[in-house]
N, C-alpha and C positions, 0 to 999 in steps of 0.2 A: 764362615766367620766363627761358629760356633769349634769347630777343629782346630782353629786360629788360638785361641781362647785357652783352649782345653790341653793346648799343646803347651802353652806360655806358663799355664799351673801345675803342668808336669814338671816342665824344665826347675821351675822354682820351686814346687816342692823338693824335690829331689836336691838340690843344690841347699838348701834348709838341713834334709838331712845326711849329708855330706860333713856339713859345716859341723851339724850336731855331734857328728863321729870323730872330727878332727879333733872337736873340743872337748871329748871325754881322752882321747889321745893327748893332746899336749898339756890340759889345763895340769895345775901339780897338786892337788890337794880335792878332798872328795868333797867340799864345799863349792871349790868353784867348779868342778865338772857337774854338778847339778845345776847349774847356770844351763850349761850347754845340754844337757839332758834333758831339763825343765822346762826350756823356752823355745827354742828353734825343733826339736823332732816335733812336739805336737802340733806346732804350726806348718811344718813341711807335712804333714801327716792330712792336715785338713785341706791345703790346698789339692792334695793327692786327690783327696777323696771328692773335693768339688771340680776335680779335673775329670775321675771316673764318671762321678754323675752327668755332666755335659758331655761325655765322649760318649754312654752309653743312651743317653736320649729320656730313658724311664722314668715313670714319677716314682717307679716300686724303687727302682734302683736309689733314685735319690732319694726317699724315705728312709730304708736303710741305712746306707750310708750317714745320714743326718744325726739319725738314733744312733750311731758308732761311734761321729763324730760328738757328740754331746756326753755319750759316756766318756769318751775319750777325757775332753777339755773338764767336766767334774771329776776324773778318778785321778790323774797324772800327776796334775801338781800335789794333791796328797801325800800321794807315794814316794815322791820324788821327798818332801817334807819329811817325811816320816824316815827315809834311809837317810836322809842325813843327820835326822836329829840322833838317830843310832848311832851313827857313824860319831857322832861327835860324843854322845855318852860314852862312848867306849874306849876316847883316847885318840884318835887318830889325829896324827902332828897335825896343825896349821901352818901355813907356811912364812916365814917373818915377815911377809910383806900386811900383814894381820896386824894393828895395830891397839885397837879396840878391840877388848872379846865382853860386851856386854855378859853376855849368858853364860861366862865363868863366875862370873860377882852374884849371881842370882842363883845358879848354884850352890855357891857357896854361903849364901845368908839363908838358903831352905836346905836344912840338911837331909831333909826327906824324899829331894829331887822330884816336886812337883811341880816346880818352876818350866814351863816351857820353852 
């Protein structure tokens, strides 16, 4: 049953980061492929890892893994935050489907750019 299980969090993670790849490939601007960056690989990434740990049986193994997965879920969405707030200092078009850009008017009223 447990093979059963471990097989089912393989298939979906993998199909998570799949979808993740497709979505840095089609999405058109570096805003929204951090959607697809930011959401679905870390979660394809975790069921991975809670696929590993029931396939491999271990408490060490799943400890491990736990502590990877925990760095994981506190580091990514940071990172992910922080290349696109670059990405966006720096000018890279948005796409017209953009209609609101709050955090252009907030730049613009802090000329110091500590607005985040």
């Amino acid at each position: 049953m447990i093979d059963v299980v471990a097989s089912i969090l393989f298939v979906l993670g993998s199909v998570l980061a799949v979808l993740s790849a497709v979505g840095l490939y089609r999405f058109r601007d570096a805003i929204a492929r951090s959607h697809a960056a930011g959401k679905a690989a870390p979660l394809g990434a975790a069921m991975v890892a809670v696929a590993v740990s029931l396939d491999m049986g271990s408490w060490a193994v799943a400890m491990k893994l736990g502590v990877a997965f925990v760095l994981l879920i506190l580091t990514f969405p940071t990172g992910v935050h922080m290349i696109v707030r670059a990405a966006y200092r720096s000018g890279t078009e948005l796409t017209t489907d953009v209609q609101v850009d709050e955090l252009a008017d907030s730049l613009r009223a802090d000329p110091e750019g500590d607005a985040t």
